[in-house]
Backbone as a printed PyTorch tensor [residue, N CA C, xyz], in Angstrom:
tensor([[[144.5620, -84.3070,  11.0180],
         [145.7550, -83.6330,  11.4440],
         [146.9450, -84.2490,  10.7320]],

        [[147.7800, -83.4630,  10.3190],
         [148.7660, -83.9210,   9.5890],
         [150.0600, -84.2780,  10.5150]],

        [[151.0250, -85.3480,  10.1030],
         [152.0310, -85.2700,  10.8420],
         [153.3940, -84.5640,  10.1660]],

        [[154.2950, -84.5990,  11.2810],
         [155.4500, -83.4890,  10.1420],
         [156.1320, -85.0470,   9.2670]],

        [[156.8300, -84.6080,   8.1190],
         [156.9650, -85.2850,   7.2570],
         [155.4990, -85.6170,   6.2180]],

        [[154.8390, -85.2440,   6.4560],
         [153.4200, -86.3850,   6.0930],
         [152.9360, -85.0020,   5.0680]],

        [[153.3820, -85.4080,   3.6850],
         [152.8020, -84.9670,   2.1730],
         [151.5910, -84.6300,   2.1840]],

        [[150.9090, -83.5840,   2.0920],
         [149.4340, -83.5300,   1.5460],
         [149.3890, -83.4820,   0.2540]],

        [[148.5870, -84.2960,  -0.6270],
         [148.7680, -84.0390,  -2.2460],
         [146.9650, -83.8250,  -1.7930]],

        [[146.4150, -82.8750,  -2.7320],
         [144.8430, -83.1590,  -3.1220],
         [144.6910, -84.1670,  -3.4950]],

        [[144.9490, -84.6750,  -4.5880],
         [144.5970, -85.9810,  -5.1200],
         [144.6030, -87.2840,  -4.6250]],

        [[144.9160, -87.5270,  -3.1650],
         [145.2920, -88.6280,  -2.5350],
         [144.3150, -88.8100,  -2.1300]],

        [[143.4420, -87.5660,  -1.3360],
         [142.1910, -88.6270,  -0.3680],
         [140.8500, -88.0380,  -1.1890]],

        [[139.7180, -88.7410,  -1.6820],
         [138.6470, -88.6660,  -1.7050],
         [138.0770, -87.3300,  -1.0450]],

        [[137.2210, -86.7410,  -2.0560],
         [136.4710, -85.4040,  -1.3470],
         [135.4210, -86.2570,  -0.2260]],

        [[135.6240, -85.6540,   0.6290],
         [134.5060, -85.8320,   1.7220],
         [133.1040, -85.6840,   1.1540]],

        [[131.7840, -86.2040,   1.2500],
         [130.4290, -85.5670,   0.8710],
         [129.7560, -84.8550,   2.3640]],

        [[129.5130, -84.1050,   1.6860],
         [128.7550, -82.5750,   2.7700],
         [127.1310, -83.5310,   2.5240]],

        [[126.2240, -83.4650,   3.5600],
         [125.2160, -83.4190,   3.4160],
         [124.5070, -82.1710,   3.6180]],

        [[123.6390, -81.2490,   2.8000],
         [123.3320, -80.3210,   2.6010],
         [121.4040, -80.8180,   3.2710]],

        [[120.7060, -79.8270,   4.0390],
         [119.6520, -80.4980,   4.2560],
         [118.9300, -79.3030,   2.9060]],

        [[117.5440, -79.9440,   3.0520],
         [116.7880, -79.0990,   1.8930],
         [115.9920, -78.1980,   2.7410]],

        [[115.6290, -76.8980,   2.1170],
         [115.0720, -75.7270,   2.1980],
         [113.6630, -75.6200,   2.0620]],

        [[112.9210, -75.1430,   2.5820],
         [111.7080, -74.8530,   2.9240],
         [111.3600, -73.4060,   2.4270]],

        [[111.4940, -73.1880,   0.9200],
         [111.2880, -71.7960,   0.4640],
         [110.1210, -71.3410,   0.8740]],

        [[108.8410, -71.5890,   1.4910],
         [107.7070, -71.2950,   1.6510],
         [107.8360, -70.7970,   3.1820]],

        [[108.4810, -71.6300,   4.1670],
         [108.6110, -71.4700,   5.8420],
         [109.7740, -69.8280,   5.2630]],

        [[110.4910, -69.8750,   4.4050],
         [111.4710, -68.6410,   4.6270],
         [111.0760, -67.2480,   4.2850]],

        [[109.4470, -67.6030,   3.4240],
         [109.2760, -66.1470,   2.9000],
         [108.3040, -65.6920,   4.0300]],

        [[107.8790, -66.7630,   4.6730],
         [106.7470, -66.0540,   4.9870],
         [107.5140, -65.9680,   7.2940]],

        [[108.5130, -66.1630,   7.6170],
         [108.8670, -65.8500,   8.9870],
         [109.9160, -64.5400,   8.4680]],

        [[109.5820, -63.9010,   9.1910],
         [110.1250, -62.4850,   9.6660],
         [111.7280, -62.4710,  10.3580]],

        [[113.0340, -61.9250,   9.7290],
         [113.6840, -61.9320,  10.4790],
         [113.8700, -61.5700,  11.9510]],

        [[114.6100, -61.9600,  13.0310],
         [114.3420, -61.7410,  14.1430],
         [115.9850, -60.8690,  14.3280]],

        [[115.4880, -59.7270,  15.4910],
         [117.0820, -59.0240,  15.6640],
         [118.1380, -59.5430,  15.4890]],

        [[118.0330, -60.7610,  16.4470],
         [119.4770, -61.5400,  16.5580],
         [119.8750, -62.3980,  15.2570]],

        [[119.2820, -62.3960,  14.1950],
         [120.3770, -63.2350,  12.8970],
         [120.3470, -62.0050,  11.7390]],

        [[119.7780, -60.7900,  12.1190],
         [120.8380, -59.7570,  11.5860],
         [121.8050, -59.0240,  11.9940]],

        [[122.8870, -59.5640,  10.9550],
         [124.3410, -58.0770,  11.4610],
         [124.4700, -57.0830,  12.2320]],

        [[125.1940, -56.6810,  13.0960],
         [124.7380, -55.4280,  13.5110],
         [126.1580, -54.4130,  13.1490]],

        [[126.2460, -53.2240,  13.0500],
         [127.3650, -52.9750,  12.9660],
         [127.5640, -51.8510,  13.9000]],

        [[128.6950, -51.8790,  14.0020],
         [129.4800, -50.3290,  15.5090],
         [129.6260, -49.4020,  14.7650]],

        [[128.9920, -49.1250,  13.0700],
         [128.9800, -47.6990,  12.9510],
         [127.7280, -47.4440,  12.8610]],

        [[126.2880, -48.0010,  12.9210],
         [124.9220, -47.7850,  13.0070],
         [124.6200, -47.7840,  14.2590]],

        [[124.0170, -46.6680,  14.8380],
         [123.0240, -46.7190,  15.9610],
         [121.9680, -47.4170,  16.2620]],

        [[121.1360, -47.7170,  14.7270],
         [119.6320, -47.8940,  14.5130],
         [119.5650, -49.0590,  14.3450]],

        [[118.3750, -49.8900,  14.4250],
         [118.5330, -51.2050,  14.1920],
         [117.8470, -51.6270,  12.6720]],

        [[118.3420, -52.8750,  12.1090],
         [118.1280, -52.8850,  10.8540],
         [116.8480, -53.1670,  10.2750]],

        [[116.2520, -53.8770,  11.1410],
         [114.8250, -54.0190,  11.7120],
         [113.7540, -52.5050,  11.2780]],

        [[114.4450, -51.7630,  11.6240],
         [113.5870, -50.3170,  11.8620],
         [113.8120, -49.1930,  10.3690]],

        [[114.6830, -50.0630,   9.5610],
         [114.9720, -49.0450,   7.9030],
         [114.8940, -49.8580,   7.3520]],

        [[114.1900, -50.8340,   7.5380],
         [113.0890, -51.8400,   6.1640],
         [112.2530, -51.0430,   5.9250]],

        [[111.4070, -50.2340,   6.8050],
         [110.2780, -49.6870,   5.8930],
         [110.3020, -48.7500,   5.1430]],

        [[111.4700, -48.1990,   5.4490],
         [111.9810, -46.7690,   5.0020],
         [112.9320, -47.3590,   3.4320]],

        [[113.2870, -48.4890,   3.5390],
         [113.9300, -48.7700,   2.1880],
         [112.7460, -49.6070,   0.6340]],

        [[111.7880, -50.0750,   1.3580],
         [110.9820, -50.9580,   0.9880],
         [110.1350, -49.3310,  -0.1760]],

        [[110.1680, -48.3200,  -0.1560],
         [109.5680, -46.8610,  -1.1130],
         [109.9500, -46.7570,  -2.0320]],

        [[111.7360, -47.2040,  -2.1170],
         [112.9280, -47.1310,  -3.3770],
         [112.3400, -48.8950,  -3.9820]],

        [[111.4740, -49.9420,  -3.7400],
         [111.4880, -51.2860,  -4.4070],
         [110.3230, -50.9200,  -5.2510]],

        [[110.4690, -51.2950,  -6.6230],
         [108.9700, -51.9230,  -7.2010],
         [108.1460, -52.2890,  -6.7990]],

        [[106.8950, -51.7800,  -7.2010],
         [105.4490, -52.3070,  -6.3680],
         [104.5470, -52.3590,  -7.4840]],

        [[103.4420, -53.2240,  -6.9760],
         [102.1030, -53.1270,  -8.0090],
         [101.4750, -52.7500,  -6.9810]],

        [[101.4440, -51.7460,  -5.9110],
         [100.5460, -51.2250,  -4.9200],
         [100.7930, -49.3260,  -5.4740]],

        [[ 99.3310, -49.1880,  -5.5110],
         [ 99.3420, -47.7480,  -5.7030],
         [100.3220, -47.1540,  -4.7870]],

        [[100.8420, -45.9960,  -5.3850],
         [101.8310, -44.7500,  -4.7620],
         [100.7230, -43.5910,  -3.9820]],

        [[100.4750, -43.6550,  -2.5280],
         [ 99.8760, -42.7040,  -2.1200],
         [100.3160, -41.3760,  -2.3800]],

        [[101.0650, -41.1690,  -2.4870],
         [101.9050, -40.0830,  -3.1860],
         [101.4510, -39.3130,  -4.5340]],

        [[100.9900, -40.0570,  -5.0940],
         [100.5120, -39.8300,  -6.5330],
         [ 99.1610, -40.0130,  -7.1930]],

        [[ 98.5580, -40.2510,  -5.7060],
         [ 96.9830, -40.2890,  -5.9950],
         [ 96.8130, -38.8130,  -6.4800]],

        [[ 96.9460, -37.9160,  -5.7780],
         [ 95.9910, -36.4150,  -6.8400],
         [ 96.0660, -36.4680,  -8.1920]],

        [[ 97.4210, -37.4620,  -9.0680],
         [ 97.5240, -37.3420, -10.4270],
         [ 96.5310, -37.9920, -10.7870]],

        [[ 96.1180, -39.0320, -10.2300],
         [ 94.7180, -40.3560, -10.6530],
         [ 93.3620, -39.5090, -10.8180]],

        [[ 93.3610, -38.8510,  -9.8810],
         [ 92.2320, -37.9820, -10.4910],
         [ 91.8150, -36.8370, -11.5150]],

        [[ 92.9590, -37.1630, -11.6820],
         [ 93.1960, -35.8810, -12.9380],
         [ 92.6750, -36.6700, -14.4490]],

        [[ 91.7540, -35.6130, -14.9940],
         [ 91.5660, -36.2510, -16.5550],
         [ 92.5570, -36.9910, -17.5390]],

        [[ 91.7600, -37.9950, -17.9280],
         [ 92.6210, -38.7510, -18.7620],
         [ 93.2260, -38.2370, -19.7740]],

        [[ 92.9830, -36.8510, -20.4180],
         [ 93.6120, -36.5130, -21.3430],
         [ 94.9550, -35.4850, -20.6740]],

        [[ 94.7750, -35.2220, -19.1390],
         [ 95.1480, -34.4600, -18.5500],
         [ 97.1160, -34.4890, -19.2430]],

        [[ 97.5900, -35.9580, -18.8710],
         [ 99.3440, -35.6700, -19.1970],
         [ 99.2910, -34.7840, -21.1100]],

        [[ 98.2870, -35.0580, -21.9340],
         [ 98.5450, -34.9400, -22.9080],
         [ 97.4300, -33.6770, -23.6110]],

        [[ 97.3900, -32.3970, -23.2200],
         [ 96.9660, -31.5090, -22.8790],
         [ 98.4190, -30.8580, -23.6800]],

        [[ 97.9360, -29.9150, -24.4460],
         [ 99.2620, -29.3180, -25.3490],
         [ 99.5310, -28.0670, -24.5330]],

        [[ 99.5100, -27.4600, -23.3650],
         [ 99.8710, -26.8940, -22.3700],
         [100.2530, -28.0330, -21.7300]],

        [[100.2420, -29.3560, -21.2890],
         [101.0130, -29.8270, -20.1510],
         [102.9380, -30.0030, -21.0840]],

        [[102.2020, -30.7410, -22.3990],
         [103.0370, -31.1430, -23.1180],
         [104.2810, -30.2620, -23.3270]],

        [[104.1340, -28.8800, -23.3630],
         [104.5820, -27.7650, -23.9360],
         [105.8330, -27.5440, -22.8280]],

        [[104.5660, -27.1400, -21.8110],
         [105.5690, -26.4030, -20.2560],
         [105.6270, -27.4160, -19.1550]],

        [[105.3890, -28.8340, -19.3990],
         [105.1830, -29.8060, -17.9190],
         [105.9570, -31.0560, -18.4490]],

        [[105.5220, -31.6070, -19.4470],
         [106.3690, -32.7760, -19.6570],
         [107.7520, -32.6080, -19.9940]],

        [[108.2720, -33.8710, -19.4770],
         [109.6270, -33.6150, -18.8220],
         [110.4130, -32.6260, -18.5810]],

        [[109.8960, -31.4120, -17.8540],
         [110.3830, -30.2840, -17.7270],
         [110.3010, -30.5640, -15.9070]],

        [[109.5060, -30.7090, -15.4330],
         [108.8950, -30.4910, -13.7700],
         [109.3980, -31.5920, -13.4320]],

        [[110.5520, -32.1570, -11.9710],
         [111.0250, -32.6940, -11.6990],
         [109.7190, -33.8530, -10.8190]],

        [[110.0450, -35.1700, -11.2310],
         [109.1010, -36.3690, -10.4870],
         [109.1300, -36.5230,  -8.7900]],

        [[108.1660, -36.3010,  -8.5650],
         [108.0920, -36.0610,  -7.2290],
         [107.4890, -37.7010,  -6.0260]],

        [[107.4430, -38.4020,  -6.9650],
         [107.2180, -39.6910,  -6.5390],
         [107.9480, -40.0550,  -5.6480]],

        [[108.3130, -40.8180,  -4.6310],
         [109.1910, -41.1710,  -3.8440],
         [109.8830, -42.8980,  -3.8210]],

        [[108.6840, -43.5600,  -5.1200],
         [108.8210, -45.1160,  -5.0530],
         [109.4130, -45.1490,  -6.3900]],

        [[110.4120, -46.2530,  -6.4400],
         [111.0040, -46.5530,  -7.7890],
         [110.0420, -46.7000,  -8.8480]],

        [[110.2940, -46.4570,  -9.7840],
         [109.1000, -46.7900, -10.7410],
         [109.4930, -46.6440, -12.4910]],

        [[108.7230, -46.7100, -13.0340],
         [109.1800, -46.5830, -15.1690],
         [109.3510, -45.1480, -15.2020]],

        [[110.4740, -45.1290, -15.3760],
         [110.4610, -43.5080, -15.4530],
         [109.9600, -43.2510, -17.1490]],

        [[110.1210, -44.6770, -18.0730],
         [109.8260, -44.2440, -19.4440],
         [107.8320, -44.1020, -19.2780]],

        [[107.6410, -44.6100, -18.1380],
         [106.2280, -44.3450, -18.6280],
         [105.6470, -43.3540, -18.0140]],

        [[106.2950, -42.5510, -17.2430],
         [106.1050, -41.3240, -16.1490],
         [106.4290, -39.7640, -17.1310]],

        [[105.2660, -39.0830, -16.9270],
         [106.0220, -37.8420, -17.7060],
         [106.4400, -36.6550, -17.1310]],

        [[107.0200, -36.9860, -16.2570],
         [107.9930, -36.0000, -15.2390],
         [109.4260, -36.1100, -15.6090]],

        [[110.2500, -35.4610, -15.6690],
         [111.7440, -35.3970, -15.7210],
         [111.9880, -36.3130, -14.4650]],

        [[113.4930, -37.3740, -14.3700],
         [114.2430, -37.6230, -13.6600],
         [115.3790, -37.5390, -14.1690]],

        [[116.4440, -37.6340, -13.1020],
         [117.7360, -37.0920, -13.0700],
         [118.7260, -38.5240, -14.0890]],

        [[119.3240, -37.7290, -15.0540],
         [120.1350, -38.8060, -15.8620],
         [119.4470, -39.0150, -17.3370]],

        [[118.1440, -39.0590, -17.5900],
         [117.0760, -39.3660, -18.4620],
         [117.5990, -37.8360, -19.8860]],

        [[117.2290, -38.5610, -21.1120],
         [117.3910, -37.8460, -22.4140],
         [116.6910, -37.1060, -22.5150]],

        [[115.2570, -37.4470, -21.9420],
         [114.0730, -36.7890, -22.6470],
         [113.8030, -35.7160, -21.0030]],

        [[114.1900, -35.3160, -20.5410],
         [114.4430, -33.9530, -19.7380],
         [114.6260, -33.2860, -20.6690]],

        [[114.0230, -31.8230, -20.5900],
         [114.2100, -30.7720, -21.1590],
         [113.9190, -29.4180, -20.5010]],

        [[114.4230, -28.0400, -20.9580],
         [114.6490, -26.8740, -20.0870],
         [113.1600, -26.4570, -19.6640]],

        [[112.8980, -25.9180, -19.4120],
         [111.4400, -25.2660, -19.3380],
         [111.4310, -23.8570, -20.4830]],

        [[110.5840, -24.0920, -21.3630],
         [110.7410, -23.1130, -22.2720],
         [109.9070, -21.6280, -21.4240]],

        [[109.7870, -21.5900, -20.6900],
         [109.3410, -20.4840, -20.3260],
         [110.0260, -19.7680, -18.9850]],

        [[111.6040, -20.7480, -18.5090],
         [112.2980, -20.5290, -17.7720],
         [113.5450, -19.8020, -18.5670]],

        [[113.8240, -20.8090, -19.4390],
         [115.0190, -20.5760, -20.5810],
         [114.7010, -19.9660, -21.7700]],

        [[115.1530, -18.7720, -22.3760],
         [115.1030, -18.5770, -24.1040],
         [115.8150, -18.9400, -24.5980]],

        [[115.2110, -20.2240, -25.5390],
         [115.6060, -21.0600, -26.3200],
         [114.6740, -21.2330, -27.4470]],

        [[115.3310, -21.5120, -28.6450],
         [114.1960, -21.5350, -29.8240],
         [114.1280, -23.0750, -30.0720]],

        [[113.0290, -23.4370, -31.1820],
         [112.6470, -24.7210, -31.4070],
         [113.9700, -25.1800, -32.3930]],

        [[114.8460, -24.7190, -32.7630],
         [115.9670, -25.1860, -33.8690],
         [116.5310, -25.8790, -32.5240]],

        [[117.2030, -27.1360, -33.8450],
         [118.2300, -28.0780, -32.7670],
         [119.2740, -27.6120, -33.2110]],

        [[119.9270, -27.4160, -31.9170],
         [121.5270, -27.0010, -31.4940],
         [122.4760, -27.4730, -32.7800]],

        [[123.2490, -27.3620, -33.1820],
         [124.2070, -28.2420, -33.8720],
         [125.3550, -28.8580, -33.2340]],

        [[125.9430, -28.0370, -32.3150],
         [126.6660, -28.3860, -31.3620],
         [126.3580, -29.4530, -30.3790]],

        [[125.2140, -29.5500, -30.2290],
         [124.4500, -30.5080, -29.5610],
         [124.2710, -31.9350, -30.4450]],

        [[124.0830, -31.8060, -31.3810],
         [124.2450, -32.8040, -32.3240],
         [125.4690, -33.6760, -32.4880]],

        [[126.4660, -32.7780, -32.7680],
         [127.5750, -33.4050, -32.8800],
         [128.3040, -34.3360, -31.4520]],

        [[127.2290, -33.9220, -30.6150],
         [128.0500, -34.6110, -29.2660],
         [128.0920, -34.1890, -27.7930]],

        [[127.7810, -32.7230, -27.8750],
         [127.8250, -31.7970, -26.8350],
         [128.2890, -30.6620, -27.0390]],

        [[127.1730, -29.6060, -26.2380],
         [126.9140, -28.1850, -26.3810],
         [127.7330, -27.9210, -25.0170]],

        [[128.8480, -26.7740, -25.3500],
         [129.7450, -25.7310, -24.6760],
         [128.4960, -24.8720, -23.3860]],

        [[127.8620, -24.6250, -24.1110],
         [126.8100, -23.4920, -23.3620],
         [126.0140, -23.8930, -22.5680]],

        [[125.5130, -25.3470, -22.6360],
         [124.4710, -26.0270, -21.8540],
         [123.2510, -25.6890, -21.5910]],

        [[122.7160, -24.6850, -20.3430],
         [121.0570, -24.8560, -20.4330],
         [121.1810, -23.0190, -21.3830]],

        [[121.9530, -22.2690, -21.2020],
         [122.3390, -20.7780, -21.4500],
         [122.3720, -20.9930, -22.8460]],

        [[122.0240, -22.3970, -23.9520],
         [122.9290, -21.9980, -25.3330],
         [120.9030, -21.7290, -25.7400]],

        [[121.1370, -21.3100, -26.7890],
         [120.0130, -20.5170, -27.5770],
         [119.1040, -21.5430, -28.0180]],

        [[119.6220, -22.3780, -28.9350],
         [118.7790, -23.3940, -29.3500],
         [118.7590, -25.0300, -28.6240]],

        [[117.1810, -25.5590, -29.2870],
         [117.1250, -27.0630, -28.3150],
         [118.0730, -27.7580, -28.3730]],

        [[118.3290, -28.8250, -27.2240],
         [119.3260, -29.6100, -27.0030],
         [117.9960, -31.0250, -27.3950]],

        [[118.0870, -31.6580, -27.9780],
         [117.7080, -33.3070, -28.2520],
         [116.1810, -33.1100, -28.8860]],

        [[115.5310, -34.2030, -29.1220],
         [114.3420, -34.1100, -30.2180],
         [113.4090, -33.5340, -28.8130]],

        [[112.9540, -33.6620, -27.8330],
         [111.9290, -33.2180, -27.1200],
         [111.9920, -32.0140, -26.8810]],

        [[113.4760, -31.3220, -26.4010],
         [113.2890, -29.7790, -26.2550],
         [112.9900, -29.7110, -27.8730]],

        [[113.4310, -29.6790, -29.1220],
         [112.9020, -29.2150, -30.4270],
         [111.7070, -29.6240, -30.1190]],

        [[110.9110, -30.6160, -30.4710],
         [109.8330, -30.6700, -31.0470],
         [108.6410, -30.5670, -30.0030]],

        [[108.8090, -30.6450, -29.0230],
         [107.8310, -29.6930, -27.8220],
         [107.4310, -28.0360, -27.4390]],

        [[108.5570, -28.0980, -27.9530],
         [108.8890, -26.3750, -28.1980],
         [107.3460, -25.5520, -28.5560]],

        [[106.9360, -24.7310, -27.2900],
         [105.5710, -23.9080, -28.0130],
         [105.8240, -23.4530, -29.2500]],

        [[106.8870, -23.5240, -30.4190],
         [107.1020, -22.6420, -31.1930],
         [106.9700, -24.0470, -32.4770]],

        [[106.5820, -24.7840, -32.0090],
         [107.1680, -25.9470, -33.2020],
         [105.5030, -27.2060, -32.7960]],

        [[105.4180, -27.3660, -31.3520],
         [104.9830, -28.7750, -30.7250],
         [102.9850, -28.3090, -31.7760]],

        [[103.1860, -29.3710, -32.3220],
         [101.8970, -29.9380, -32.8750],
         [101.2170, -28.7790, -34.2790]],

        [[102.1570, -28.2070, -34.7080],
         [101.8590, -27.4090, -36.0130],
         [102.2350, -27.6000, -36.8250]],

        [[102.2900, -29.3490, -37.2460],
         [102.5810, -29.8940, -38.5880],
         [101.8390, -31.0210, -38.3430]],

        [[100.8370, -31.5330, -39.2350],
         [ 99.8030, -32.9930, -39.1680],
         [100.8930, -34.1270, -39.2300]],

        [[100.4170, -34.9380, -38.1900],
         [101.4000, -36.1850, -38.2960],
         [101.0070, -37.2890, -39.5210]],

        [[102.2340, -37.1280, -40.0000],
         [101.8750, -38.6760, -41.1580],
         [101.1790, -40.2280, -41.5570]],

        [[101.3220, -39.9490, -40.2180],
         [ 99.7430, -41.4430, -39.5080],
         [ 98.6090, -40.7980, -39.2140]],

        [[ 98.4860, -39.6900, -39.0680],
         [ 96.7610, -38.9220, -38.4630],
         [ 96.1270, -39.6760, -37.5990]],

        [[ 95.2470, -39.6310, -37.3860],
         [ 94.2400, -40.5320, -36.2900],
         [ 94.9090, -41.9240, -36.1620]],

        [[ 95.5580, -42.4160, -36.8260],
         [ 96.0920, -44.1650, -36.3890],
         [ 97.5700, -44.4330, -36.1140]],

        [[ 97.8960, -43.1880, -35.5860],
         [ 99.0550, -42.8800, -35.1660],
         [ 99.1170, -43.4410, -32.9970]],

        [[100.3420, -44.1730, -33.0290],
         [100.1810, -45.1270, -32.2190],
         [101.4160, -45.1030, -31.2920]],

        [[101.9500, -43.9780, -31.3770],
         [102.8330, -43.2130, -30.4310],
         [102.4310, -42.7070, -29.4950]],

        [[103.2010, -42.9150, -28.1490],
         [102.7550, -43.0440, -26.6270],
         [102.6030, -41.4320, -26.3800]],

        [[103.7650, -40.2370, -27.2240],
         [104.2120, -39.0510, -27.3810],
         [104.4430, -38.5870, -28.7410]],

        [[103.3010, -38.2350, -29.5500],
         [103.5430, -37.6480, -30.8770],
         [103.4980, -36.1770, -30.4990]],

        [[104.7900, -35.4640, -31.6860],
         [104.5550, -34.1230, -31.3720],
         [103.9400, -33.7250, -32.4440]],

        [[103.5140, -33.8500, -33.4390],
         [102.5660, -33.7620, -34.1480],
         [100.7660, -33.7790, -34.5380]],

        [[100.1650, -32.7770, -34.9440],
         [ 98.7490, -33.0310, -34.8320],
         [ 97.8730, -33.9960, -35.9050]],

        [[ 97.2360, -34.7300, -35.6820],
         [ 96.6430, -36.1790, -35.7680],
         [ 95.3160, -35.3680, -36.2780]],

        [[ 94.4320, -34.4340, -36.1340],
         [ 93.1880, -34.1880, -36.5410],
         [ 93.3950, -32.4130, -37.1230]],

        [[ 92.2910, -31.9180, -37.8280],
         [ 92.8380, -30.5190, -37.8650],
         [ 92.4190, -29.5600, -36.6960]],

        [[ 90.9430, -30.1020, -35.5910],
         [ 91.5920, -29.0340, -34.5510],
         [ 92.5400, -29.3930, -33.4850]],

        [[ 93.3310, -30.4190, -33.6240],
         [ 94.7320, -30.5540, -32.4660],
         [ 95.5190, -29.4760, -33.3500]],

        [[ 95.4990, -28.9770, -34.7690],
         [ 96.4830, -27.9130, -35.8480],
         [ 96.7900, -27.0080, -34.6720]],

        [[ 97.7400, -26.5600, -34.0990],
         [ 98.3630, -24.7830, -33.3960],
         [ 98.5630, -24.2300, -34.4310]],

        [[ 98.3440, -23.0610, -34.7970],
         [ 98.3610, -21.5250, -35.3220],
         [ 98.6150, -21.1220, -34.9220]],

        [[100.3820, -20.4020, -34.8890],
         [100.4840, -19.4560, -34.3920],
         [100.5690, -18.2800, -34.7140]],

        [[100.4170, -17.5070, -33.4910],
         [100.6020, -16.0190, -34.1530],
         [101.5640, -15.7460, -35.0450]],

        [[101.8100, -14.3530, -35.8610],
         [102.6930, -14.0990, -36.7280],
         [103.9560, -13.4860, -35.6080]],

        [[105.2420, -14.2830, -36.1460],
         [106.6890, -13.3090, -35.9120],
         [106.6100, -11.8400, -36.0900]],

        [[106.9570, -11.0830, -35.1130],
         [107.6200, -10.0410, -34.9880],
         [108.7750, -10.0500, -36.1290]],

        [[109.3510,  -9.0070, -36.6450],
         [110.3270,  -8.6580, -37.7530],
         [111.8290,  -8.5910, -36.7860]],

        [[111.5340,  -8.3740, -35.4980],
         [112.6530,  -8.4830, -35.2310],
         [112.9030, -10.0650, -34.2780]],

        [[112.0800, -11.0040, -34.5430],
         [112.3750, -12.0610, -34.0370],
         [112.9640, -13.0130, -34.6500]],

        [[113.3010, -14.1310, -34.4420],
         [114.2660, -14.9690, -35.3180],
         [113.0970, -15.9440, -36.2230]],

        [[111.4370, -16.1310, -35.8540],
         [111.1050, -17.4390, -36.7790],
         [111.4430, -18.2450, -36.1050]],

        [[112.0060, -18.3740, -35.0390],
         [112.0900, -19.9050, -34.4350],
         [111.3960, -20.0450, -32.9320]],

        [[110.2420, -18.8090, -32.6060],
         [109.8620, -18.7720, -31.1710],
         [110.6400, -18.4170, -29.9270]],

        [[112.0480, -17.8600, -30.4870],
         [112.4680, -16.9370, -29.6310],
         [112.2140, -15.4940, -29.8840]],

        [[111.6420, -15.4680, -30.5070],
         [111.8930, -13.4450, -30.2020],
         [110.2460, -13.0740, -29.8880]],

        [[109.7080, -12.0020, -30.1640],
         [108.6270, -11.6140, -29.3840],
         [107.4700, -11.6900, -29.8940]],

        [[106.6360, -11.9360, -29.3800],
         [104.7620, -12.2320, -30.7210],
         [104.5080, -11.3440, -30.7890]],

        [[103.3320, -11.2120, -31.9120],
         [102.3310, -10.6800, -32.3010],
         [101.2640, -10.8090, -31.9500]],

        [[ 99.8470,  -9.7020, -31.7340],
         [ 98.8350, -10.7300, -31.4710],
         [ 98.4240, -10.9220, -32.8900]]])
C-alpha cells in the first residue's frame, strides 16, 4: 500500500518471483471438463457440454466419415470414369459433413478454383473465356465459354481427345488427357451450324 507523498518508480523495488506449479499434460487430456469450469453465458440456453459433439464433425479426423461410406464401395476407378470426370467432378456439391482435403475430394466446395458449371446444366463450350482470363467474366455462369482450366479441359467437347505427353507414366492425380489409345474419345462430327467447340448440336 502506498502512502500519499510516497513515489512509485518501477525501478525501485525488485520484481517479486511468482511460483508457477508444473502441469500434468497427461492428467489434462485425458479428465473431461466438468459444467462448472465452463463459461456459461445469458445469451445461450444450452449447455456447452451438449455442442461438443455437434462441433467435434467440422475437426479433422483419421476416423472414417460414416457419411461417405457408400463412396468406399464404389470401384476404384469409379471418381475417374470419363462420365464422372465430365458431368461429376467438381461440378456436384460435397456432401460430407466433416472437415476434410477438399484438394483430395472430387466434389465441388464453396470458394475452391477447380468448381465448375455442370456442362449439361449450362451451354458452354470447351474455349476459355478471354474475359475470364484477363481477371473476370461480366456474364458469370450465363457467359458462353469455360471459365478456368477444369471447366475447359473437362469439357465433354475437349476432356481426353488429345494423348497426354507422358502416356502411361503420367503421374497426375487429374489428367485431362488420354494416356493409352482406348482412353482416345472420338467424337462425333459437328453439325454445320454448330460452333466446333461442343456447343452447338451433334451428329450421330
Amino acid at each position: 500500500m502506498m502512502m500519499i507523498g510516497e513515489h512509485f518508480y518501477p525501478h525501485s523495488r525488485p520484481n517479486p518471483s511468482v511460483q508457477i506449479p508444473q502441469r500434468d499434460l497427461y492428467d489434462e487430456q485425458t479428465t473431461s471438463p466438468s459444467p462448472s469450469t465452463i463459461p456459461s453465458s445469458p445469451f445461450t440456453s444450452f449447455s456447452a457440454l451438449d455442442s461438443l459433439p455437434a462441433l467435434h464433425r467440422y475437426l479433422p479426423s483419421n476416423e472414417p466419415d460414416p457419411s461417405f461410406e457408400d463412396e468406399l464401395d464404389l470401384p476404384v476407378d469409379a471418381f475417374s470414369c470419363d462420365h464422372f470426370r465430365m458431368y461429376v467432378f467438381k461440378v456436384r456439391r460435397c456432401g460430407r459433413g466433416r472437415s476434410h482435403d477438399w484438394t483430395e475430394c472430387p466434389y465441388a466446395h464453396p470458394g475452391e478454383k477447380a468448381r465448375r458449371r455442370d456442362p449439361q446444366r449450362y451451354n458452354y463450350s470447351g474455349t476459355a473465356c478471354p474475359e475470364f482470363r484477363k481477371g473476370g467474366c461480366k456474364k458469370g455462369d450465363s457467359c458462353e465459354f469455360a471459365h478456368g482450366v477444369f471447366e475447359c479441359w473437362l469439357h465433354p467437347a475437349r476432356y481426353r481427345t488429345q494423348p497426354c505427353k507422358d502416356g502411361p507414366a503420367c503421374r497426375r492425380r487429374v489428367c485431362f488427357f488420354a494416356h493409352t489409345p482406348e482412353q482416345l474419345r472420338l467424337l462425333p462430327r459437328h453439325s454445320p451450324k454448330g460452333n466446333g467447340s461442343g456447343s452447338g448440336s451433334w451428329e450421330a
